[in-house]
Short mmCIF file of the C-alpha atoms (twelve columns), coordinates in Angstrom:
data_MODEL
# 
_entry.id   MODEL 
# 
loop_
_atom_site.group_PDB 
_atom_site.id 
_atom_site.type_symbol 
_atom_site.label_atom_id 
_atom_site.label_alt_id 
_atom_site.label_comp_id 
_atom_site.label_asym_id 
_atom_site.label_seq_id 
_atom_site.Cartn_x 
_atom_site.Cartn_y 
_atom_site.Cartn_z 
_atom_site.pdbx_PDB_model_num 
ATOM 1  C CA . UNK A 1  0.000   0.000  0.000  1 
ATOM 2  C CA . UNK A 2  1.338   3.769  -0.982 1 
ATOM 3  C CA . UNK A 3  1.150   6.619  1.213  1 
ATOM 4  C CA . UNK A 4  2.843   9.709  0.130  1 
ATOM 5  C CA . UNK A 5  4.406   11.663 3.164  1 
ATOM 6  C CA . UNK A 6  6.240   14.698 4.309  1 
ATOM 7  C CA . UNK A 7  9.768   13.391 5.707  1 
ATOM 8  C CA . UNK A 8  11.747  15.899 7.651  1 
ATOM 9  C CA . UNK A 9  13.862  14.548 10.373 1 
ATOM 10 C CA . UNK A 10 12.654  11.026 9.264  1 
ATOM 11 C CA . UNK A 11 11.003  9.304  7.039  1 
ATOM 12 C CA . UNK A 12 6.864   9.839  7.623  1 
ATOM 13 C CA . UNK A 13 6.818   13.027 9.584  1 
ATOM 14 C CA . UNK A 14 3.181   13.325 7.920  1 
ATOM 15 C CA . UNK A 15 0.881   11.689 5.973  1 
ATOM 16 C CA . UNK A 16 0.167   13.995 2.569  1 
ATOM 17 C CA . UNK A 17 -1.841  11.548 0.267  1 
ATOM 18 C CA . UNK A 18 -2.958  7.158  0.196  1 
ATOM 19 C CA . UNK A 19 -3.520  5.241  -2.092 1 
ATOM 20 C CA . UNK A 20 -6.795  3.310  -1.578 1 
ATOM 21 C CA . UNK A 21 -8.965  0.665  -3.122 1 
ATOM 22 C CA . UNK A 22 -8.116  2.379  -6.825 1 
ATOM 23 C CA . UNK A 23 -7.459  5.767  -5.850 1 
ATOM 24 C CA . UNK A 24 -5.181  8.449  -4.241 1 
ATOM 25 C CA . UNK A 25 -7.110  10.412 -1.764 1 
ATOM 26 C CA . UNK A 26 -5.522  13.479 -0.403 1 
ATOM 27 C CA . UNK A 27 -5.012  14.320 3.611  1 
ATOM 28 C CA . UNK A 28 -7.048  16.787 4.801  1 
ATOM 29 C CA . UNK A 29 -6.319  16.273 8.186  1 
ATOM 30 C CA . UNK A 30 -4.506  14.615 10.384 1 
ATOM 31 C CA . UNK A 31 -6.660  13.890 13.486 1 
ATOM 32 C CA . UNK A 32 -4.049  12.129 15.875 1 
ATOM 33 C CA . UNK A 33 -1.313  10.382 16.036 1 
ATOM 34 C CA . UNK A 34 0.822   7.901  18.012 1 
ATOM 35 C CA . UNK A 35 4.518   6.778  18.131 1 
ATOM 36 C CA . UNK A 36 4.579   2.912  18.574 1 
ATOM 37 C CA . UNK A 37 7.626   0.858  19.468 1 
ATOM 38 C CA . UNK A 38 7.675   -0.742 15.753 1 
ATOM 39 C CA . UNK A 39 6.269   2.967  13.591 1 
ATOM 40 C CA . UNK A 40 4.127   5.355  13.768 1 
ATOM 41 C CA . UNK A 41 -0.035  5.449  13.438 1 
ATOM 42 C CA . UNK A 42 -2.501  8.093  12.187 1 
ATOM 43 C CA . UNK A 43 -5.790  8.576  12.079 1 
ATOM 44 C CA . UNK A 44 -6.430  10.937 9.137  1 
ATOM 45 C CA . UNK A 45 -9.576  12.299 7.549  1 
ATOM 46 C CA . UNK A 46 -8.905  12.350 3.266  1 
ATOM 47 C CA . UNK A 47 -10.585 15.549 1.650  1 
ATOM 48 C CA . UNK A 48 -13.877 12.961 0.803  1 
ATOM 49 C CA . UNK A 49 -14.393 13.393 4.984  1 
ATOM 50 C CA . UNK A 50 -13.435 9.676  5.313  1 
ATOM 51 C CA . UNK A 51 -11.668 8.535  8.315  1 
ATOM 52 C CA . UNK A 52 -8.686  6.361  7.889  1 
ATOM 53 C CA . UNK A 53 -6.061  4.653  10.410 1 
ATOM 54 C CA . UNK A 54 -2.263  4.807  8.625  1 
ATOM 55 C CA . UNK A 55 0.214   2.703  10.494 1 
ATOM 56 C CA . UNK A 56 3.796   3.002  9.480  1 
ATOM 57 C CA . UNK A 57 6.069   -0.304 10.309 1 
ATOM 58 C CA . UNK A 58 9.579   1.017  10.891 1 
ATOM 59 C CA . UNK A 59 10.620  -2.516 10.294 1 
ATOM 60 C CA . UNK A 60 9.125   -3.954 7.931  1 
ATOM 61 C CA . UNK A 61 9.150   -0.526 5.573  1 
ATOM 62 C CA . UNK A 62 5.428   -1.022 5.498  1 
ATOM 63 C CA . UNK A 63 2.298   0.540  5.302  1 
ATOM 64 C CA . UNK A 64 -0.901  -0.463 6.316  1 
ATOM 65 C CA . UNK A 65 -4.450  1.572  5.571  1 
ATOM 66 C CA . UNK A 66 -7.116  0.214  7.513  1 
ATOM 67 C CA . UNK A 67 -10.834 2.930  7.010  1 
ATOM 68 C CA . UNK A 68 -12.678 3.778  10.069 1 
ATOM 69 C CA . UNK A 69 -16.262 3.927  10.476 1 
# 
């Protein structure tokens, strides 16, 4: 899965745009987020008002897009 991101210090400082089911759907906001031991999470809302969880696996090099509601 693609997420295009703003890296400053490191890689996925923020979430800009995701690429879901077909699409790329631009960030709009970005509602929280959360360091984790393995990455980072976000909970977004995309400019169609969706709500999305983006979890970033240091590790692996890995996204994962998971929508909410």
């Amino acid at each position: 899965m693609l997420v295009r991101c703003y890296s400053g210090n490191e890689y996925a400082d923020r979430p800009l745009s995701f690429y879901w089911e077909g699409t790329w759907r631009e960030v709009e906001m970005i509602l929280a987020q959360w360091r984790l031991p393995q990455g980072k999470l976000f909970q977004v809302r995309d400019i169609q008002k969706r709500l999305f969880q983006l979890r970033y696996d240091q590790i692996r090099e890995d996204w994962e897009i998971n929508p909410l509601g």
